[in-house]
N, C-alpha and C positions, 0 to 999 in steps of 0.2 A: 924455685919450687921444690927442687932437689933437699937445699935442707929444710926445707919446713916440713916434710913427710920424715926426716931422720928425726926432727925434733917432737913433731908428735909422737914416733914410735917410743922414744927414748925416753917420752915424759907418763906414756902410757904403762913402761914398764917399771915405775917405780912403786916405795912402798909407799900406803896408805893406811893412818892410821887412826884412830878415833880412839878419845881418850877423856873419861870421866871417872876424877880422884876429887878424895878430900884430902889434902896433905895433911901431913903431920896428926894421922888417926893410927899407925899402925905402931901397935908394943911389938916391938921386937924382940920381948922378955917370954911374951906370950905362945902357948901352941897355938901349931897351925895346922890343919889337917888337909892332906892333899890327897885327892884318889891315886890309886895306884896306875898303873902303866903308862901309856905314851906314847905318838909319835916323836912330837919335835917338843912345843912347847909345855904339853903338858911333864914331862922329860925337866924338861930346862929349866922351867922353873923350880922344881923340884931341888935339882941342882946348887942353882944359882941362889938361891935363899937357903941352901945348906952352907955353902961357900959364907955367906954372910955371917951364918953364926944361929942363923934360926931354928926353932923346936919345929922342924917338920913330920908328923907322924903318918903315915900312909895304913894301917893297918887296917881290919876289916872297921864298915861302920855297922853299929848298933842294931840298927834298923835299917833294912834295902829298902830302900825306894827311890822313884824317881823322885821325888819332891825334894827339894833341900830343906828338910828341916831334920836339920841333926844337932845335936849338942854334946851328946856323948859318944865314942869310938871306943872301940877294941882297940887295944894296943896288944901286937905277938909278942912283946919284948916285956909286958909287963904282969904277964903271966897272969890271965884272967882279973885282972883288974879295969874295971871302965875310968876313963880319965876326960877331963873334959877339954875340948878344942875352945878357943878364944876368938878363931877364925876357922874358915873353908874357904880355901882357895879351888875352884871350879873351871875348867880349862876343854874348852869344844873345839875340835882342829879338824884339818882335811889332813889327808898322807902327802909327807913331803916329796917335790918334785927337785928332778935334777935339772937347773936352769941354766944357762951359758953364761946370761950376765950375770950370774952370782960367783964364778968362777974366782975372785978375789974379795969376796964376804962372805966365804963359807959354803959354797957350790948348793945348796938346799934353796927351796924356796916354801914360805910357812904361807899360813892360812890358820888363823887363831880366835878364838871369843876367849877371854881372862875377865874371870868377874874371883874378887875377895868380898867377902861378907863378914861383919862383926856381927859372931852368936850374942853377945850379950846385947845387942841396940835394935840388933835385928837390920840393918843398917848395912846399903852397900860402899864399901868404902872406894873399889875400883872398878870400872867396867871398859874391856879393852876391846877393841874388833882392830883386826890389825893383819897386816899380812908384808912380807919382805925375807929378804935375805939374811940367812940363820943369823948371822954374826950381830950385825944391823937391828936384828930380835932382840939379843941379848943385851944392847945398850942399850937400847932402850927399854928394856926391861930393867936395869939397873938404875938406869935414869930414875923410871917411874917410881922405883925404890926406896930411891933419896929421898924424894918428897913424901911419899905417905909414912915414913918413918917418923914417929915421936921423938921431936931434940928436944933433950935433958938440960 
């Protein structure tokens, strides 16, 4: 009885994730527009799609609203000129918790919605709900990567 209550805890605490992609729709030629600040993943992805090579721009957008319909952004770096996004990457998270069992995958525990959108199709290419340990995020966010990448 003793381990079937260890192995329910242990299987309770792990991550869960839901994942809807179209692979091989993402240019990675293309800009990408990501809001600014962050907890964990809206942070990380940011990050981690710079790390690859990607046109990430965070600057202000065009027009506030809550709606996502954006197509054009401000860019600070480009000195009042509007430039257009090819995607929006969209990132809803809770504040990371300091967990015990994450203690050797990056001591954080997330709590995330990632949805990308192609402006031009109008078209969501990724939609993630997901939650686990930083590190464990991150490969799998790499993972998911590979695949919606366009191979040349």
């Amino acid at each position: 009885m003793k381990k079937i209550l260890i192995l329910v805890a242990v299987l309770s605490l792990t991550a869960c994730n839901s994942v809807y992609m179209k692979p091989g729709t993402l240019d990675t030629t293309k800009t990408i527009y990501a809001d600014r600040g962050g907890f964990t993943m809206k942070r990380s992805i940011k990050e981690t799609m710079d790390k690859r090579g990607y046109n990430v721009i965070v600057g202000r957008a065009n027009k506030m609203t809550d709606v996502v319909d954006v197509d054009t952004f401000y860019d600070d770096s480009k000195s009042e000129k509007y430039i257009k996004a090819e995607y929006v990457v969209k990132v809803a998270e809770s504040r990371e918790l300091f967990m015990p069992w994450c203690i050797f995958n990056g001591l954080w525990w997330w709590r995330f919605n990632v949805s990308v959108a192609d402006q031009k199709t109008g078209k969501e290419i990724l939609s993630w709900r997901g939650r686990g340990c930083q590190n464990s995020s991150i490969r799998k966010l790499n993972e998911i990567l590979d695949e919606l990448e366009k191979k040349d």
